[in-house]
Chimera marker file (.cmm) of the C-alpha trace (Angstrom):
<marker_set name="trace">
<marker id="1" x="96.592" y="83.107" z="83.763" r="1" g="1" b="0" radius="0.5"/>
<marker id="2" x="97.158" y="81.778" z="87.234" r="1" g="1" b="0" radius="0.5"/>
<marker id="3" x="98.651" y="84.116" z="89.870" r="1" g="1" b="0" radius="0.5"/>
<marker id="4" x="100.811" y="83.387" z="92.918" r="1" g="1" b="0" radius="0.5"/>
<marker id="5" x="99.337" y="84.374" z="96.050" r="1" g="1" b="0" radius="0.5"/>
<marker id="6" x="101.881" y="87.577" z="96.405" r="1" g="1" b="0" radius="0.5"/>
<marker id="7" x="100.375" y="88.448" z="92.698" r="1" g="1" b="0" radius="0.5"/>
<marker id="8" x="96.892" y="88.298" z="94.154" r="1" g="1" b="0" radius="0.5"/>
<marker id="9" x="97.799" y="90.396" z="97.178" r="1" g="1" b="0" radius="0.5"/>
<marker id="10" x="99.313" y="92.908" z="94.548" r="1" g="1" b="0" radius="0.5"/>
<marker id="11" x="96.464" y="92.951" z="92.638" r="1" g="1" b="0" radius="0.5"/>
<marker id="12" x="93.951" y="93.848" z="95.852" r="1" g="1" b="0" radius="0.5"/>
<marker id="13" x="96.645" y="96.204" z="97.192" r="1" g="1" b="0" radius="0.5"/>
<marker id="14" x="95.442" y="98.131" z="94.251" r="1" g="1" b="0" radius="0.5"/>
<marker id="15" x="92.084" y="97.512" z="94.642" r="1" g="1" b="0" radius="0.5"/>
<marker id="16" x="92.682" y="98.722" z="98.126" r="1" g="1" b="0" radius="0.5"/>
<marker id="17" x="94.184" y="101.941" z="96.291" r="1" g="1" b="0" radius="0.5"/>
<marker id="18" x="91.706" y="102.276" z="93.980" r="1" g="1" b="0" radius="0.5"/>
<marker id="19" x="88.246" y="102.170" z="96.313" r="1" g="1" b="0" radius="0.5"/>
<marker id="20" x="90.078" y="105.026" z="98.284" r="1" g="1" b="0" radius="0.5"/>
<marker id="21" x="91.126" y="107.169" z="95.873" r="1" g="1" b="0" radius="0.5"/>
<marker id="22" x="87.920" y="107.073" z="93.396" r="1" g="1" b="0" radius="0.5"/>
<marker id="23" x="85.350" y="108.434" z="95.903" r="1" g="1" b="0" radius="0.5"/>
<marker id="24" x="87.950" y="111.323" z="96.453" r="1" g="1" b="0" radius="0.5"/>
<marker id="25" x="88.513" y="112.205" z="92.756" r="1" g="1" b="0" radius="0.5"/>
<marker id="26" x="84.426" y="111.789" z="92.669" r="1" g="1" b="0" radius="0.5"/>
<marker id="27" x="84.729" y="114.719" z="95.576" r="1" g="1" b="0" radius="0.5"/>
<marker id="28" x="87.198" y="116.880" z="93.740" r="1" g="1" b="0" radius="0.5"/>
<marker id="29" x="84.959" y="116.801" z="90.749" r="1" g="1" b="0" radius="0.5"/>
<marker id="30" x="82.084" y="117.555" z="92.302" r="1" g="1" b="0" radius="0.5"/>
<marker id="31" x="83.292" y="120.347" z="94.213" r="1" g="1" b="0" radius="0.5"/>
<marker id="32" x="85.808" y="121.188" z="91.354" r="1" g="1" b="0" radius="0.5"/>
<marker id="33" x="85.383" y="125.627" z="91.701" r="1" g="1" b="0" radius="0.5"/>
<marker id="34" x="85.977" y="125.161" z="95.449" r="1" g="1" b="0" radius="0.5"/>
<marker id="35" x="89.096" y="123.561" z="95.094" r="1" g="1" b="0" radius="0.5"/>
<marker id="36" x="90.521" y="125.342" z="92.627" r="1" g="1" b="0" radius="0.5"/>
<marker id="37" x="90.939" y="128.484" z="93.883" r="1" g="1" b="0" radius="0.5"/>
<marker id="38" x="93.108" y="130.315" z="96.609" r="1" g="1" b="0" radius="0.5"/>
<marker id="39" x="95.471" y="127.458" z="97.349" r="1" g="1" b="0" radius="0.5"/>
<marker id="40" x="92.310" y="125.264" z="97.710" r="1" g="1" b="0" radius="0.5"/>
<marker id="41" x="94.168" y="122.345" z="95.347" r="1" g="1" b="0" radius="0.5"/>
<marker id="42" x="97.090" y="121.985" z="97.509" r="1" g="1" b="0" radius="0.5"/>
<marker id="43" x="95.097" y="121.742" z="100.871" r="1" g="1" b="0" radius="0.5"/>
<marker id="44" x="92.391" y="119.070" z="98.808" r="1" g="1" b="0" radius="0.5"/>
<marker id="45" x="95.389" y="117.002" z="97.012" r="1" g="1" b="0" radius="0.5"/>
<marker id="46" x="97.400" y="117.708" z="100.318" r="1" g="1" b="0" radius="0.5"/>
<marker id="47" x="95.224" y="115.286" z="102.244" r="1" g="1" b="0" radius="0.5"/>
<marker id="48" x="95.091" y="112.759" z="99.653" r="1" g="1" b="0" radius="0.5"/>
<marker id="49" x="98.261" y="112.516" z="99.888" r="1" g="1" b="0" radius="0.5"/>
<marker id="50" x="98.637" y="111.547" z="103.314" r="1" g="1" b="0" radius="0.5"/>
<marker id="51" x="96.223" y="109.499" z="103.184" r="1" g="1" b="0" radius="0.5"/>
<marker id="52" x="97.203" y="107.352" z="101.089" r="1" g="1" b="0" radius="0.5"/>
<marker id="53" x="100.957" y="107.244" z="102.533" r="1" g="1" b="0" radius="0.5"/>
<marker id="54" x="98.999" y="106.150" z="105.694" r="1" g="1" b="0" radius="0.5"/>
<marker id="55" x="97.682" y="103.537" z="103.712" r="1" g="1" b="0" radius="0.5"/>
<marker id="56" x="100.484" y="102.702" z="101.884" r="1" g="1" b="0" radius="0.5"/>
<marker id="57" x="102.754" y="102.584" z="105.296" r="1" g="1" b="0" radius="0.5"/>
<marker id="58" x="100.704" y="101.562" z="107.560" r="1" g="1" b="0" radius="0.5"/>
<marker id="59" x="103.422" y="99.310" z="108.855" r="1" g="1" b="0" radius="0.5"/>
<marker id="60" x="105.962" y="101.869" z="109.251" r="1" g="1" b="0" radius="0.5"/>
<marker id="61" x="103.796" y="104.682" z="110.264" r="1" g="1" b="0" radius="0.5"/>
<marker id="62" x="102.505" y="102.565" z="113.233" r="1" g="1" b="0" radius="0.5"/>
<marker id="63" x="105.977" y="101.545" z="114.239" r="1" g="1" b="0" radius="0.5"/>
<marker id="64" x="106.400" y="105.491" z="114.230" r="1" g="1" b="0" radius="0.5"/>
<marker id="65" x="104.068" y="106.114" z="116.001" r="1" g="1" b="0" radius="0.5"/>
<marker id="66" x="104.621" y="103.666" z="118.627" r="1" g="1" b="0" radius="0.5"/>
<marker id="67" x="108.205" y="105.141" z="119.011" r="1" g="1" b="0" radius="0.5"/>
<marker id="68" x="107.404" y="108.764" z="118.881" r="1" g="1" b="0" radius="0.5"/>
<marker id="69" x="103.775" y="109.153" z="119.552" r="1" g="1" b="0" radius="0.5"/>
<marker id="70" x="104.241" y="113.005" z="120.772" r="1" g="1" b="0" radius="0.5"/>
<marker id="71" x="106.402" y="114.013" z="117.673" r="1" g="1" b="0" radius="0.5"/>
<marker id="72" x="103.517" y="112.332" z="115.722" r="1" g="1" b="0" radius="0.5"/>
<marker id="73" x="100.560" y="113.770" z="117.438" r="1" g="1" b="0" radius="0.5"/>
<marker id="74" x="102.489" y="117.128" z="116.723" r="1" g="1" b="0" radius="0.5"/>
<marker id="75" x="102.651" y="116.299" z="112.987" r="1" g="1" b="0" radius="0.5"/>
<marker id="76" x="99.103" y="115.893" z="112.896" r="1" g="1" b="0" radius="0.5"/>
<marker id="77" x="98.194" y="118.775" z="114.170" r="1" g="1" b="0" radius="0.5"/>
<marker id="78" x="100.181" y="120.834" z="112.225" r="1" g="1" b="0" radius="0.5"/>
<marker id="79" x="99.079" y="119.079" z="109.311" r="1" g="1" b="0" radius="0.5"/>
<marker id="80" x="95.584" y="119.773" z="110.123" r="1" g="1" b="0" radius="0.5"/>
<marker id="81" x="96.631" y="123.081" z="110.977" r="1" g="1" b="0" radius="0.5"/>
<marker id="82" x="98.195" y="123.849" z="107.612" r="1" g="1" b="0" radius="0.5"/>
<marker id="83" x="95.112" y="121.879" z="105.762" r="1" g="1" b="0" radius="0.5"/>
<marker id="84" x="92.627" y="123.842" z="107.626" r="1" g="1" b="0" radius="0.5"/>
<marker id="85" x="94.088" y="127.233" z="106.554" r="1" g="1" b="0" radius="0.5"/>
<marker id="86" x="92.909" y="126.763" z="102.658" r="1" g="1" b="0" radius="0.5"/>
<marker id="87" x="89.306" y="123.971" z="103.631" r="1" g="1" b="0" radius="0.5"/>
<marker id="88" x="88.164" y="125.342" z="107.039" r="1" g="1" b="0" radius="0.5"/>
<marker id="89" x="84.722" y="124.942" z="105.494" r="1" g="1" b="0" radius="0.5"/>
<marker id="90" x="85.343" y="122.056" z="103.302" r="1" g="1" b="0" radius="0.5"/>
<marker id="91" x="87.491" y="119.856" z="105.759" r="1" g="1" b="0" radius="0.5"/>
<marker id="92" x="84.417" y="117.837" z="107.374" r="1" g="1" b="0" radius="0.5"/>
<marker id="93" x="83.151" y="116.884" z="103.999" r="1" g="1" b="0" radius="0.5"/>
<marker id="94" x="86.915" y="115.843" z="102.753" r="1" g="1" b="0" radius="0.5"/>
<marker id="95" x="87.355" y="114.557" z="106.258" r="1" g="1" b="0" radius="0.5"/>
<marker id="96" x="83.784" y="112.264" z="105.781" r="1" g="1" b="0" radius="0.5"/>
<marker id="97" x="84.356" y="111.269" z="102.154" r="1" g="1" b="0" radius="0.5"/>
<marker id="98" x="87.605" y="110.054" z="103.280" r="1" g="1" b="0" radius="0.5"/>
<marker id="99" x="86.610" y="107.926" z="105.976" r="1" g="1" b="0" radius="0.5"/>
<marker id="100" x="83.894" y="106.615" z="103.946" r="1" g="1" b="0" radius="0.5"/>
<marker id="101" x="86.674" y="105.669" z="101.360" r="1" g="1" b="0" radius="0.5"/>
<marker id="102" x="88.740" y="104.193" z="103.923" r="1" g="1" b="0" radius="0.5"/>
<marker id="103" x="86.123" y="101.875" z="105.008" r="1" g="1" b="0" radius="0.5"/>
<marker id="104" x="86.041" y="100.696" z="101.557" r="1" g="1" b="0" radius="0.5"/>
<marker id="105" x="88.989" y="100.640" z="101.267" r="1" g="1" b="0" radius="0.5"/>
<marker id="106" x="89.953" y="98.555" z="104.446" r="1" g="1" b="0" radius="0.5"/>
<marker id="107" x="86.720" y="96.399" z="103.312" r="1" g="1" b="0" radius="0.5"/>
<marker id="108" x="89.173" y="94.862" z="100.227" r="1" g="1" b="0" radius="0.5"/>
<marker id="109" x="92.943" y="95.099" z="102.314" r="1" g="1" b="0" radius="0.5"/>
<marker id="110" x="92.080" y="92.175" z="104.366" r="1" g="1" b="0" radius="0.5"/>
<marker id="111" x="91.467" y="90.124" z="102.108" r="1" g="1" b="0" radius="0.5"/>
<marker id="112" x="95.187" y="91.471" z="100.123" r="1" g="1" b="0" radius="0.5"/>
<marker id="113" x="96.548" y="90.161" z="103.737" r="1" g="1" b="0" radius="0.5"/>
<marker id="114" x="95.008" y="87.320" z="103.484" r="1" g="1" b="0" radius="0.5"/>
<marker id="115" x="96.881" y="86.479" z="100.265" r="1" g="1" b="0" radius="0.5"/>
<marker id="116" x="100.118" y="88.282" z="101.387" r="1" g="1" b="0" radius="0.5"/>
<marker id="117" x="100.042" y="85.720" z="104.588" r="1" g="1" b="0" radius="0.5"/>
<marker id="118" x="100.001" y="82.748" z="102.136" r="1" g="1" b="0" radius="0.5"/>
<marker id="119" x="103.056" y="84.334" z="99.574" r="1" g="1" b="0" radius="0.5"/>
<marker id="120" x="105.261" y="83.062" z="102.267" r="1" g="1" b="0" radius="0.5"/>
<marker id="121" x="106.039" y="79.597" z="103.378" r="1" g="1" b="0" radius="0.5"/>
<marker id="122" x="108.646" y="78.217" z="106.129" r="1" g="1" b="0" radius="0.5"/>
<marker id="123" x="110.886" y="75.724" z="104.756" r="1" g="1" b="0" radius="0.5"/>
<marker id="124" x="113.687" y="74.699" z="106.933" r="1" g="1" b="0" radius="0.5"/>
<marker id="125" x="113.066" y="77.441" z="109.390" r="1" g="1" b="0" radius="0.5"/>
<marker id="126" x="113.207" y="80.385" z="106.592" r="1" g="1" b="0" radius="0.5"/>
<marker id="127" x="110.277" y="82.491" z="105.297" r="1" g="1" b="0" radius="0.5"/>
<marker id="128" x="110.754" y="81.699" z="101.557" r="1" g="1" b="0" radius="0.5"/>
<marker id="129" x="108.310" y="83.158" z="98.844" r="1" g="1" b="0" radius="0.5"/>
<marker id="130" x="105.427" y="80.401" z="98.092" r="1" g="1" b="0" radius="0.5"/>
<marker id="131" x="105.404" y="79.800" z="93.848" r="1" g="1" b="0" radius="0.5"/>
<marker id="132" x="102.219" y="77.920" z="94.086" r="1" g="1" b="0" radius="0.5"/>
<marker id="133" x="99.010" y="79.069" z="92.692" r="1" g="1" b="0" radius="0.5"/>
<marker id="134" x="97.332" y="81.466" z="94.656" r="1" g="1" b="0" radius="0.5"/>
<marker id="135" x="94.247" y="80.022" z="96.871" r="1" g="1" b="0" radius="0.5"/>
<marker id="136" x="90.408" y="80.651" z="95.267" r="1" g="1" b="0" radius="0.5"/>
<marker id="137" x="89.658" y="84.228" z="95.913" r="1" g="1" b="0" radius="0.5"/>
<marker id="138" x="85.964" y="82.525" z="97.511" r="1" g="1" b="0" radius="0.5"/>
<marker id="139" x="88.720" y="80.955" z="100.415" r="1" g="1" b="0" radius="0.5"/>
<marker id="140" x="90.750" y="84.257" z="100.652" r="1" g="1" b="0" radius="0.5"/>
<marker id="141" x="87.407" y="86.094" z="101.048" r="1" g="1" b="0" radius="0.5"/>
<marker id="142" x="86.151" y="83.319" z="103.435" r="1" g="1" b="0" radius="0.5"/>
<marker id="143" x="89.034" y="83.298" z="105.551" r="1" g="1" b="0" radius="0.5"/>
<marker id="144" x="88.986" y="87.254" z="105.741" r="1" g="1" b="0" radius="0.5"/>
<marker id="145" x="85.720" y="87.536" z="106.537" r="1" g="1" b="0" radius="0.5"/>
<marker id="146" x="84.284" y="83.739" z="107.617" r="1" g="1" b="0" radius="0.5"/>
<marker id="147" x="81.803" y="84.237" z="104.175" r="1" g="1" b="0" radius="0.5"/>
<marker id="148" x="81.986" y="84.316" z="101.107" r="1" g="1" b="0" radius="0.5"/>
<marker id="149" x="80.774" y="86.921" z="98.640" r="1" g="1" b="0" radius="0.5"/>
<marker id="150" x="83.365" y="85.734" z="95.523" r="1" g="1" b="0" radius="0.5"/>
<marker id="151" x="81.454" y="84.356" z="93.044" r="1" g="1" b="0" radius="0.5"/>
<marker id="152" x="82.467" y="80.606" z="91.898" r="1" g="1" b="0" radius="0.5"/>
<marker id="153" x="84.934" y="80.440" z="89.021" r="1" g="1" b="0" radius="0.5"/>
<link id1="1" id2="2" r="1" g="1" b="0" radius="0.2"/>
<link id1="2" id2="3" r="1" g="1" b="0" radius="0.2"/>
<link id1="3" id2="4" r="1" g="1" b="0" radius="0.2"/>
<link id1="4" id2="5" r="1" g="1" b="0" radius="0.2"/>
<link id1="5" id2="6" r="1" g="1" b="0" radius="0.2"/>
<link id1="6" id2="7" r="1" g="1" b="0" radius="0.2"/>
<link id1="7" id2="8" r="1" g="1" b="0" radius="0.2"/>
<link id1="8" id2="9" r="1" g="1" b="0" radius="0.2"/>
<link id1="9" id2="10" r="1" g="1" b="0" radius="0.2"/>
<link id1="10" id2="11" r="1" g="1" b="0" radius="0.2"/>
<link id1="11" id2="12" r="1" g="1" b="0" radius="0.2"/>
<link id1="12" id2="13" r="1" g="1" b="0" radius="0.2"/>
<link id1="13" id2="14" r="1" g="1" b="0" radius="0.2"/>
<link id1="14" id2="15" r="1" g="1" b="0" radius="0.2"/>
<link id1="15" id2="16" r="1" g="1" b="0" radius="0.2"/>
<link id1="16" id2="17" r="1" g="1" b="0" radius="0.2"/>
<link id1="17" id2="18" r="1" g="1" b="0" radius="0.2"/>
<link id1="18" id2="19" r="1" g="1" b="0" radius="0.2"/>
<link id1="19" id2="20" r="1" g="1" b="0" radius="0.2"/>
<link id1="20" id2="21" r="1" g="1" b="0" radius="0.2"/>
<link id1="21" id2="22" r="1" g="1" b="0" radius="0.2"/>
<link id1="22" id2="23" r="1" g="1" b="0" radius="0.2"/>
<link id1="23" id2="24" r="1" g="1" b="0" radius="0.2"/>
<link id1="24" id2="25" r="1" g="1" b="0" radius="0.2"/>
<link id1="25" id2="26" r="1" g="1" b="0" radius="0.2"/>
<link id1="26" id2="27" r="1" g="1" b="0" radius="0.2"/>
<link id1="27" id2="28" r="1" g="1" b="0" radius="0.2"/>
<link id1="28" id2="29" r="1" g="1" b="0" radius="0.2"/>
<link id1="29" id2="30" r="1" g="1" b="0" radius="0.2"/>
<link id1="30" id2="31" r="1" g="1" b="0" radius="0.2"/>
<link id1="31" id2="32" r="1" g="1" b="0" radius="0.2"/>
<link id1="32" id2="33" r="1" g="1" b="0" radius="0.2"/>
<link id1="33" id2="34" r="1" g="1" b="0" radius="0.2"/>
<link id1="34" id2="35" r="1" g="1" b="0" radius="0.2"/>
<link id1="35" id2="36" r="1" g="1" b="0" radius="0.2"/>
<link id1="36" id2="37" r="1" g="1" b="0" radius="0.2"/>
<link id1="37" id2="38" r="1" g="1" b="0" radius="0.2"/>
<link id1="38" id2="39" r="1" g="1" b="0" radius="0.2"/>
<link id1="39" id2="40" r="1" g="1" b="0" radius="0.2"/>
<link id1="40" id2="41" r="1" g="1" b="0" radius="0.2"/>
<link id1="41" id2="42" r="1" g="1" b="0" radius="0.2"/>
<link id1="42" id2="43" r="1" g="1" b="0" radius="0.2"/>
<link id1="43" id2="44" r="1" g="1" b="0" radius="0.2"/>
<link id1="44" id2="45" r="1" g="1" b="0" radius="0.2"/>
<link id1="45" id2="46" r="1" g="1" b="0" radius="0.2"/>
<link id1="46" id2="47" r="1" g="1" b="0" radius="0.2"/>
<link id1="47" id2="48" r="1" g="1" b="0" radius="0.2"/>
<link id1="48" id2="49" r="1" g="1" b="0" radius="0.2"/>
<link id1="49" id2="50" r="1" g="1" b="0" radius="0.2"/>
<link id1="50" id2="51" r="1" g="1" b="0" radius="0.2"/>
<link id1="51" id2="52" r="1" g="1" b="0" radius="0.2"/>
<link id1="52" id2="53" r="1" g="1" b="0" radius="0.2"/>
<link id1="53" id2="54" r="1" g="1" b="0" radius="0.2"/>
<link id1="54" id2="55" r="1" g="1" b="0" radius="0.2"/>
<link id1="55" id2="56" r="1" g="1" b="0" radius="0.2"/>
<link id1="56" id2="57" r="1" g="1" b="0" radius="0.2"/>
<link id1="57" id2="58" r="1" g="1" b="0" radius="0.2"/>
<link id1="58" id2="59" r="1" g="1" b="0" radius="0.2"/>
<link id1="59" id2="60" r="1" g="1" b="0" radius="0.2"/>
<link id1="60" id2="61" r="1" g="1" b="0" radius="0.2"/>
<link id1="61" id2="62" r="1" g="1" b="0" radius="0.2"/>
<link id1="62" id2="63" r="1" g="1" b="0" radius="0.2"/>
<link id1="63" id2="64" r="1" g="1" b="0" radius="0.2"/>
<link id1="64" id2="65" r="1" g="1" b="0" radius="0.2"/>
<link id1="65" id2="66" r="1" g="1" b="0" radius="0.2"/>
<link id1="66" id2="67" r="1" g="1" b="0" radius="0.2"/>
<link id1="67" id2="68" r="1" g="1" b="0" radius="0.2"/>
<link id1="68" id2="69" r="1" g="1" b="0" radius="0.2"/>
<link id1="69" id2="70" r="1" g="1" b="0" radius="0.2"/>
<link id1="70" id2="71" r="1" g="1" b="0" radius="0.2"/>
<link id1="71" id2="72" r="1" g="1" b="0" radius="0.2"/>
<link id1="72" id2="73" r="1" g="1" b="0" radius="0.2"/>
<link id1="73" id2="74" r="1" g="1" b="0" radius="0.2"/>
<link id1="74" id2="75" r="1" g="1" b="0" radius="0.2"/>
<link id1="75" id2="76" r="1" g="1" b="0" radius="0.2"/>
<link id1="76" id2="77" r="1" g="1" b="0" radius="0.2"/>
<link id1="77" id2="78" r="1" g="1" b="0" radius="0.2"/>
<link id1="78" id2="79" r="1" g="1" b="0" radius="0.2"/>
<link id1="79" id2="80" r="1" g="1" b="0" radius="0.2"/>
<link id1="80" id2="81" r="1" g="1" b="0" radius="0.2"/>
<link id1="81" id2="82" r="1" g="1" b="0" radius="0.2"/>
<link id1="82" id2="83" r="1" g="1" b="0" radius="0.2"/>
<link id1="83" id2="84" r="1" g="1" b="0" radius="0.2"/>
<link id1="84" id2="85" r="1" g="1" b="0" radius="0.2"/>
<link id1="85" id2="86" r="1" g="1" b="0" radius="0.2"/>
<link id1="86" id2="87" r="1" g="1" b="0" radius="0.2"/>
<link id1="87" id2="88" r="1" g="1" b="0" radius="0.2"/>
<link id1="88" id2="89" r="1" g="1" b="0" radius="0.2"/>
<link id1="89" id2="90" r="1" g="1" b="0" radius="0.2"/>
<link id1="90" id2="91" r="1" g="1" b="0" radius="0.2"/>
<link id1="91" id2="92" r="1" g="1" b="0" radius="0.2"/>
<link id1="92" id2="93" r="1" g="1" b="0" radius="0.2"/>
<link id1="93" id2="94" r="1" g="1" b="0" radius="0.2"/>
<link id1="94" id2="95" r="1" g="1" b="0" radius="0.2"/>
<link id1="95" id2="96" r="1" g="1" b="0" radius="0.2"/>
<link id1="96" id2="97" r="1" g="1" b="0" radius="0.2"/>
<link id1="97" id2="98" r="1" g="1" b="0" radius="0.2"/>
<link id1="98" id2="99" r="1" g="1" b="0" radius="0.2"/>
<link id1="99" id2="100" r="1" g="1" b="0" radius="0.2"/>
<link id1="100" id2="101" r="1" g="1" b="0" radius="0.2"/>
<link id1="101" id2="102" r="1" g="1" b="0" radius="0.2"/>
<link id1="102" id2="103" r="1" g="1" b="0" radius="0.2"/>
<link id1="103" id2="104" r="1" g="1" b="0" radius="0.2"/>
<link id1="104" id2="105" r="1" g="1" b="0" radius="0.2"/>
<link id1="105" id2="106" r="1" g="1" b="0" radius="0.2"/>
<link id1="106" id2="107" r="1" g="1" b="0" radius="0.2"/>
<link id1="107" id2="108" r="1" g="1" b="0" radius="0.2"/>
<link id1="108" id2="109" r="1" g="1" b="0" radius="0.2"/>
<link id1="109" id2="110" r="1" g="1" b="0" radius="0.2"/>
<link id1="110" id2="111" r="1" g="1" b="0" radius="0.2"/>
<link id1="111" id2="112" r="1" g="1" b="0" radius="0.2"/>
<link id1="112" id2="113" r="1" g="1" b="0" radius="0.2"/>
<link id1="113" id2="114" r="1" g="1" b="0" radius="0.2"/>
<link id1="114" id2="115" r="1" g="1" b="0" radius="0.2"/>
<link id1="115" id2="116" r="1" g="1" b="0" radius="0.2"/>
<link id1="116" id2="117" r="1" g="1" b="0" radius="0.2"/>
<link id1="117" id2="118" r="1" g="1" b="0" radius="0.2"/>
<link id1="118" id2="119" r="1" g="1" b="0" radius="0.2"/>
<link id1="119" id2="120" r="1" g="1" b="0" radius="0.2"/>
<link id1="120" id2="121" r="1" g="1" b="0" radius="0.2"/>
<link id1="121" id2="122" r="1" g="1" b="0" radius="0.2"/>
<link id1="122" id2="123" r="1" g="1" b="0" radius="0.2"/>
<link id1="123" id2="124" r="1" g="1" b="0" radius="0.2"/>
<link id1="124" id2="125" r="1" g="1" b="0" radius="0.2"/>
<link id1="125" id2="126" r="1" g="1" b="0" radius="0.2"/>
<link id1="126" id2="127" r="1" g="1" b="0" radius="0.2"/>
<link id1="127" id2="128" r="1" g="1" b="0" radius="0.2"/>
<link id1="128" id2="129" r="1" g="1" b="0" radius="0.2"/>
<link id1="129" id2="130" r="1" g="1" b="0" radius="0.2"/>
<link id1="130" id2="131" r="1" g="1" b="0" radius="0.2"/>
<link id1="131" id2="132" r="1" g="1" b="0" radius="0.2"/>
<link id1="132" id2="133" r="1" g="1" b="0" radius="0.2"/>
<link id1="133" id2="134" r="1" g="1" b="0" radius="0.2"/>
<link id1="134" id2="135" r="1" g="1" b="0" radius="0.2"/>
<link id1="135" id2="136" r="1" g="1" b="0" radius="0.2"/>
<link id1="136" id2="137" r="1" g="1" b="0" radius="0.2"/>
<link id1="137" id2="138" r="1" g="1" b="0" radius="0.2"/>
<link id1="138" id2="139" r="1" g="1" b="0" radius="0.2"/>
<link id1="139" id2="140" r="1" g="1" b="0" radius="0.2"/>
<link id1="140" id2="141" r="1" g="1" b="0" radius="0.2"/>
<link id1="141" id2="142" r="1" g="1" b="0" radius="0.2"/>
<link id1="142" id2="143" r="1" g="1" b="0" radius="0.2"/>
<link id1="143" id2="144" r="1" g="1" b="0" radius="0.2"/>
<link id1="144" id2="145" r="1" g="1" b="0" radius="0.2"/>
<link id1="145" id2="146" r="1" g="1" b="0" radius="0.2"/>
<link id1="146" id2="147" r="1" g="1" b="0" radius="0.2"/>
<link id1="147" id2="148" r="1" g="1" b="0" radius="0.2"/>
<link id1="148" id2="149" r="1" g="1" b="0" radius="0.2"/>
<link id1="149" id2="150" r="1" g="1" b="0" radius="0.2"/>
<link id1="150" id2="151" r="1" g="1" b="0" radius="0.2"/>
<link id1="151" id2="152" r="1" g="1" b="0" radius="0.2"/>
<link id1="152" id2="153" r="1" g="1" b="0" radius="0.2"/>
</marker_set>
């Protein structure tokens, strides 16, 4: 089965979703009797969460922040603050596991914007949605990244 290039995108917007939240779910079972007990579990599954709305806005959470960068500064900190409360000593290992996923996870949404740039085409001045096949995943990763590490079809 062939997809379009806005299928492709979908498909490594959940790749995107996935490499993030699987080293945190790794985390939680790891350190499963920490976060299980005194409100632990909200704090933990608290900053999953946001995390992935972050990712999952990005757009709209940048425009935010743009707008109202002191009203979202002050979210932070009272998210942190609120976090911190329950994982004082847990929060730098959530905090690193979660960057590390992020990295991942940013590793595999460029290429997802890659094939979201090519779902639309201008015809007549209008953005319209592009039906063709999508492009080889070796040129989506090559125009990501100026390599390729897509194996040939």
């Amino acid at each position: 089965m062939k997809f379009t290039n806005g299928g492709m995108s979908r498909i490594y917007k959940i790749y995107t979703f996935l490499l993030y939240v699987l080293p945190m779910v790794i985390l939680f079972v790891i350190k499963r009797e920490d976060y299980n007990s005194d409100g632990s579990i909200f704090g933990f599954w608290g900053i999953i969460v946001v995390m992935l709305c972050v990712i999952m806005f990005k757009s709209f959470m940048v425009d935010f922040f743009k707008k109202y960068s002191i009203l979202t500064v002050s979210i932070i900190v009272m998210i942190i603050g609120l976090f911190s409360r329950f994982l004082s000593t847990q929060l730098i290992l959530i905090g690193v596991v979660s960057t590390i996923a992020s990295i991942l996870s940013l590793s595999v949404s460029v290429v997802a914007d890659v094939y979201d740039k090519h779902a639309y085409k201008t015809v007549d001045g209008e953005k319209v949605v592009n039906k063709s096949p999508a492009i080889a995943e070796k040129e989506a990763w090559k125009e990501a990244y100026g390599y390729n590490i897509a194996e040939d079809e």
